[in-house]
N, C-alpha and C positions, 0 to 999 in steps of 0.2 A: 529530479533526484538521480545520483550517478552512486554505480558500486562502490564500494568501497572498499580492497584490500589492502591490510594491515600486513609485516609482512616483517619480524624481528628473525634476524640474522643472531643466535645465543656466542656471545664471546668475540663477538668481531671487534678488533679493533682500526678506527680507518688509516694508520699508517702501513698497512696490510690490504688494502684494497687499490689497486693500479690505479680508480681514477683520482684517487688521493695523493699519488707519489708512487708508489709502491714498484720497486724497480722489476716485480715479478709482474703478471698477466694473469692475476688473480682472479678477477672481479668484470671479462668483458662484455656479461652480458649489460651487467650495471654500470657496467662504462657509457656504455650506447642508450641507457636511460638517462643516466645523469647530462648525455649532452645534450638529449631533446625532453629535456624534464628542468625540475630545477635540484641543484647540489648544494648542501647547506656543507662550506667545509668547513666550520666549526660546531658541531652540535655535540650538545655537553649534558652527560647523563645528571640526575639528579641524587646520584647514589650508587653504590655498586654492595650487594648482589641484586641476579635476577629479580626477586622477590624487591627489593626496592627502589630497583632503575623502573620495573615495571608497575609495581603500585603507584608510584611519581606517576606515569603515562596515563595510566587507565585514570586515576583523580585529581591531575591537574595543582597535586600537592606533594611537598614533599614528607617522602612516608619513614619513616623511624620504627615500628612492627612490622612485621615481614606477613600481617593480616589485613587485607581488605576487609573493616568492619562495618562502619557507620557509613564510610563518604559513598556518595553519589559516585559511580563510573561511567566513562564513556560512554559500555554498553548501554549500561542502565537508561539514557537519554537516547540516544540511535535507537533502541527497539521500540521507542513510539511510533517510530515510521519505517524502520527497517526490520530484515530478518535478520539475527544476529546467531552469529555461530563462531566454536575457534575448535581449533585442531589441533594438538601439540604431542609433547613428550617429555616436556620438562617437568617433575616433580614440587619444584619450586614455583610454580607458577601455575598449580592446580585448585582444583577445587576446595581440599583442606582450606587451603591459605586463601578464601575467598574469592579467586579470578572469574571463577563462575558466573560473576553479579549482572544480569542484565544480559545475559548471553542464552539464546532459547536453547541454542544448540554448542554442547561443551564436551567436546569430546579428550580429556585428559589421559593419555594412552599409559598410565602410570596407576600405582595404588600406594596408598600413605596411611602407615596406621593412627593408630587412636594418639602416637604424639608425635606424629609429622616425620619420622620415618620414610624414608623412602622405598619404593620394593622392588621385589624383583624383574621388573616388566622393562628388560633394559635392551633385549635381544630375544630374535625369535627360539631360540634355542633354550635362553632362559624361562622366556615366558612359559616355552613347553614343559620343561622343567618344573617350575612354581606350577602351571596346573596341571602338575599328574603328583606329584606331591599333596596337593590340596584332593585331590581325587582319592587317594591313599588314605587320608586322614588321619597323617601320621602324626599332628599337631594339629591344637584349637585351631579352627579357618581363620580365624582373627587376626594372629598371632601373622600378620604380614614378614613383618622384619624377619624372621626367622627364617622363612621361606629362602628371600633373599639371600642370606647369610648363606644356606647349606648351597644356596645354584649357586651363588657367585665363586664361593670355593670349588665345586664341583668343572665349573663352565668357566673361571675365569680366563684363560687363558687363549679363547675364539675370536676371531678376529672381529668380530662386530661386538660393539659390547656399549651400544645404545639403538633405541629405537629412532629410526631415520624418520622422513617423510613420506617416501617410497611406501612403507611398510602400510601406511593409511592413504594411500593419496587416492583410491579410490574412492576411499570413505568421502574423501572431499570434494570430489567430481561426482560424483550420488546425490549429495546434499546441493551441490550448484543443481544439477540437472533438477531437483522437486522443487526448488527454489524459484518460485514465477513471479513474487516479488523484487522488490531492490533490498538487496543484500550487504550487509556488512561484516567483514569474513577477517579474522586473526589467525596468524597461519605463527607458529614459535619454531623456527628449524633449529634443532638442537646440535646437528651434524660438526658444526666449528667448536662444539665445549671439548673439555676435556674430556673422557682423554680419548685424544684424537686418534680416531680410527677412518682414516680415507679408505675411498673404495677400490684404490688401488693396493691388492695384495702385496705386491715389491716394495710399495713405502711402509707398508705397516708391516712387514716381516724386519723392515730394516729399525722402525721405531720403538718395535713389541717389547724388547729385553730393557728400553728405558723406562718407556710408559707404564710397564704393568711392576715395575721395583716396589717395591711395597713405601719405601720414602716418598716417590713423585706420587704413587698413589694416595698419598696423605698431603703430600702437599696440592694436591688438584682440588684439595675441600676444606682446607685451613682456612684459616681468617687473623693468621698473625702473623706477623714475620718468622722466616726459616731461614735454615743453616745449608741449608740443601746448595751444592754447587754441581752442575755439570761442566764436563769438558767442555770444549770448543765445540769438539765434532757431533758429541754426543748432542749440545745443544742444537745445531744444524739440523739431525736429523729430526728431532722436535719440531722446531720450526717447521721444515719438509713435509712434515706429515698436518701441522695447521692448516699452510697454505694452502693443501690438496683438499683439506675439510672446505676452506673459505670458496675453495673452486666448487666443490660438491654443491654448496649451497646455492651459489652463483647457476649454475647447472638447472639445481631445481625450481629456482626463481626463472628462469628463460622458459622452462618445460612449463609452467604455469600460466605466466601469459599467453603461449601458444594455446593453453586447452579454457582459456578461460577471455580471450582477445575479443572475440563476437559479441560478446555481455557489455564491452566497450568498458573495463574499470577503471579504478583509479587506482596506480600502486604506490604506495607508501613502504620504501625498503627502510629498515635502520637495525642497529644492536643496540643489544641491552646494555652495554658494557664492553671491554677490551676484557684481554689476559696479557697477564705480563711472563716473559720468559728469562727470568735472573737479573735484570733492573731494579737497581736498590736493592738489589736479596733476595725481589718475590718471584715464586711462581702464579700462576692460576690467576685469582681474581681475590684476592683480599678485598677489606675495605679502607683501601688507601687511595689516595687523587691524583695522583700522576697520570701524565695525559694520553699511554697508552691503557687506562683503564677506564676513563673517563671520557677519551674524543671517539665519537662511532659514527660512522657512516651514516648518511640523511638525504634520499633522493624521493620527488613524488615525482611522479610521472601522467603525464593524459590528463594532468589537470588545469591544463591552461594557462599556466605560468611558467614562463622558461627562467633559465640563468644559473648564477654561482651567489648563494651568500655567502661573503668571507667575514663578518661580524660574529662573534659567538651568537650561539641561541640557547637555550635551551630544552630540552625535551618536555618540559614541563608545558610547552606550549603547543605541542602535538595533538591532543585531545583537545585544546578549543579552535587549532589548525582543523582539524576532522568534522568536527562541528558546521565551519564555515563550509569547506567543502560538498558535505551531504546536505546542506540549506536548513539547517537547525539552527534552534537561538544554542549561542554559547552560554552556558548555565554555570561555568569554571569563572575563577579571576584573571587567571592569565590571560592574555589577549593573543589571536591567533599568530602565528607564523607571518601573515601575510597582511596582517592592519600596522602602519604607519606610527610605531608609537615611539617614545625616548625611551632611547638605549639605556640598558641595565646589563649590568655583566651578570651570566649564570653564575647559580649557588649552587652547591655542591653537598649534602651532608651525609653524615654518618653518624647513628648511634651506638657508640663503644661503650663499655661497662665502666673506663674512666670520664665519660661524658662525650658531647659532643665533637666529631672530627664536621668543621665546616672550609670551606674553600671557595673563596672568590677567584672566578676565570674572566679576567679581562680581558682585552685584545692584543695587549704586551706580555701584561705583568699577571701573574697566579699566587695570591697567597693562602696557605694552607694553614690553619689553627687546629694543632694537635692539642689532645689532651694530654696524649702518655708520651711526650716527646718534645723536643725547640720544635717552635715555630718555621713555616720553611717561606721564603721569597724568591721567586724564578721570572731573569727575563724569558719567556718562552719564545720571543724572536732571535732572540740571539744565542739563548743556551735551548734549542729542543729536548734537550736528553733530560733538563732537571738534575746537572751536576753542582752547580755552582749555588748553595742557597745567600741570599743576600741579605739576610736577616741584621739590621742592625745597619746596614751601609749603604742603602736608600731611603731613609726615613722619612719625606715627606712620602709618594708610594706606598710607604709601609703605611702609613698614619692615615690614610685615606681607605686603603683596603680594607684596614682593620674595625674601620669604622662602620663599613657594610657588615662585614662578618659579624659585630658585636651587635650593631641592632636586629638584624637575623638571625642568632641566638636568644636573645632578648626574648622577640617573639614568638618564639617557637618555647621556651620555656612559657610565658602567658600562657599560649595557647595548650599546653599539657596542664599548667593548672585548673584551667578553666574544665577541657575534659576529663580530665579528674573528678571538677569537684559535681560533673553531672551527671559522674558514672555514681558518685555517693549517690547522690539525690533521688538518682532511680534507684537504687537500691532501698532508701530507706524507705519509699514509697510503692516498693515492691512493684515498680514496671518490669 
């Protein structure tokens, strides 16, 4: 049995990382994995945000509630035979929202109140802040969100304004060290989300008067299209100040193998998601399917398989990829990463309040089924950027794609009936 860390990069997108193109040197520790590891360069999230690029991962399905409820997870399977632990800072991918499931050890550096709030545990400054407040007991202890509210106004304007990895990574070396089993370790670097604060003081004095605008600050947590435009330059330094997070991370991924190399693990790097920086309109991470919020970075390392897949895959197959790796039966449908099976183009979905957004990512062609909008068709070899939709002017293409996407709606409508009608069932039978 081999370790096994897990190891999501939050907001990468891999047109942003060098060993993908990226005419910056972003990413070179992960460079020098992906060439004595294997690089998957098309892997293709199952949904964007966090909460459902990652429930897709952890259950090998794709997730439409932003709750791990019922399904079996990864974890849950690995700590038959492993120790299982994760270490984050994402609020969205916390305990509330089920991530916990199967994990002995879950240490969520975040607090979320009673309706999924987020709080103030975003900075050491803040956190000091929320617990001398809380000490005060100037308000109900409950009462999270509020806490938040009065630091963020109070503190917003310091140059850190998320919990890093740094901040805990002892915690994380502690738990390897009592760890004399084989361990399987979830590490969530929040460092690349918005809004980006690199640990170089000069980029972030130069980024601070865009990032903290109260508009970009609404648009970093949106989920619909914005009006919001930056300049050129203003965008530049945006960017500037990304790339320097994706290096951050990249950083703490290199420091990590060094303190953890002797265990001999297996690393699995990937994101949950891209961000988009004024493409088609958006900032941040909407739930739209264009392929810098969709294609993310996918490298395992020390696992015995070298190379480059250039075939789409999908994430969804990461969790029975994990499976085969640590010598477990796969208990998922999807078949691993690395079994020999007929090609299928990834599915992509989203549930929007006008119904489902679904997306078939072929190895050319991308068709996207909106509900609140036309339908969009993109050569992606020929057009990258997703300028030219072709809806209507390839029609066999169209007729084919659409045909995946409509029995994969199909299904997924079943399958919400069917859980439906046994969430009655227990009810009326008082389980």
């Amino acid at each position: 049995m081999r370790n096994i860390v897990l190891i999501t990069w939050d907001s990468v997108r891999a047109d942003h990382c060098s060993c993908y193109g990226y005419n910056r040197k972003t990413t070179p520790f992960l460079d020098r994995l992906a060439k004595r590891g294997i690089m998957f360069q098309n892997a293709i999230v199952s949904g964007v945000p966090t909460p459902i690029s990652m429930g897709g991962i952890f259950t090998s399905k794709h997730f439409s509630d932003r709750k791990i409820t019922t399904e079996t997870t990864l974890a849950q399977i690995l700590s038959r035979e492993y120790k299982t632990a994760a270490f984050h800072s994402n609020p969205y991918a916390s305990r509330f929202f089920g991530f916990d499931k199967g994990f002995q050890v879950f240490k969520d550096y975040v607090w979320m109140d009673e309706e999924g709030y987020r709080s103030g545990q975003t900075s050491f400054l803040r956190r000091a802040a929320v617990k001398l407040l809380k000490n005060l007991k100037i308000v109900n202890v409950e009462r999270v969100r509020f806490y938040y509210t009065l630091a963020n106004t109070l503190l917003r304007n310091m140059p850190i304004s998320k919990l890093s990895l740094q901040d805990f990574y002892n915690d994380v070396l502690d738990w390897i060290r009592k760890s004399s089993d084989n361990y399987f370790l979830w590490i969530l670097m929040i460092e690349p989300h918005f809004p980006y604060a690199p640990p170089s003081w000069s980029r972030w004095k130069k980024a601070r008067s865009i990032l903290i605008h109260d508009k970009f600050y609404k648009v970093g947590g949106v989920e619909k299209k914005t009006s919001l435009k930056l300049e050129d330059k203003e965008r530049e330094i945006v960017i500037d100040a990304y790339d320097d997070c994706i290096r951050e991370a990249d950083s703490l991924t290199k420091q990590l193998w060094k303190d953890l190399k002797d265990a001999d693990p297996i690393f699995i790097i990937h994101a949950d998601h891209g961000d988009a920086f004024g493409e088609h309109g958006f900032y941040g991470h909407p739930p739209e399917h264009y392929e810098y919020l969709i294609r993310v970075p996918l490298v395992i390392y020390n696992a015995d398989v070298k190379g480059v897949v250039k075939e789409p895959v999908s994430l969804l197959r990461l969790a029975p990829t994990i499976c085969e790796l640590a010598g477990v039966e796969n208990e998922f449908k999807n078949p691993s990463l690395f079994e020999d099976v007929e090609y299928s183009p990834p599915m992509v979905e989203n549930k929007l309040e006008e119904g489902l957004r679904v997306t078939v990512r072929d190895k050319e062609w991308k068709l996207i089924v909106n509900p609140d909008r036309w339908d969009e068709l993109y050569n992606i070899k020929k057009d990258p950027l997703e300028k030219e939709n072709l809806i209507g002017q390839e029609i066999d293409i169209e007729r084919e794609l659409r045909k995946l996407a409509e029995k994969h709606m199909k299904s997924r409508m079943e399958l919400e009936k069917l859980t439906k009608g046994i969430e009655r069932l227990k009810g009326l039978k008082g389980i």
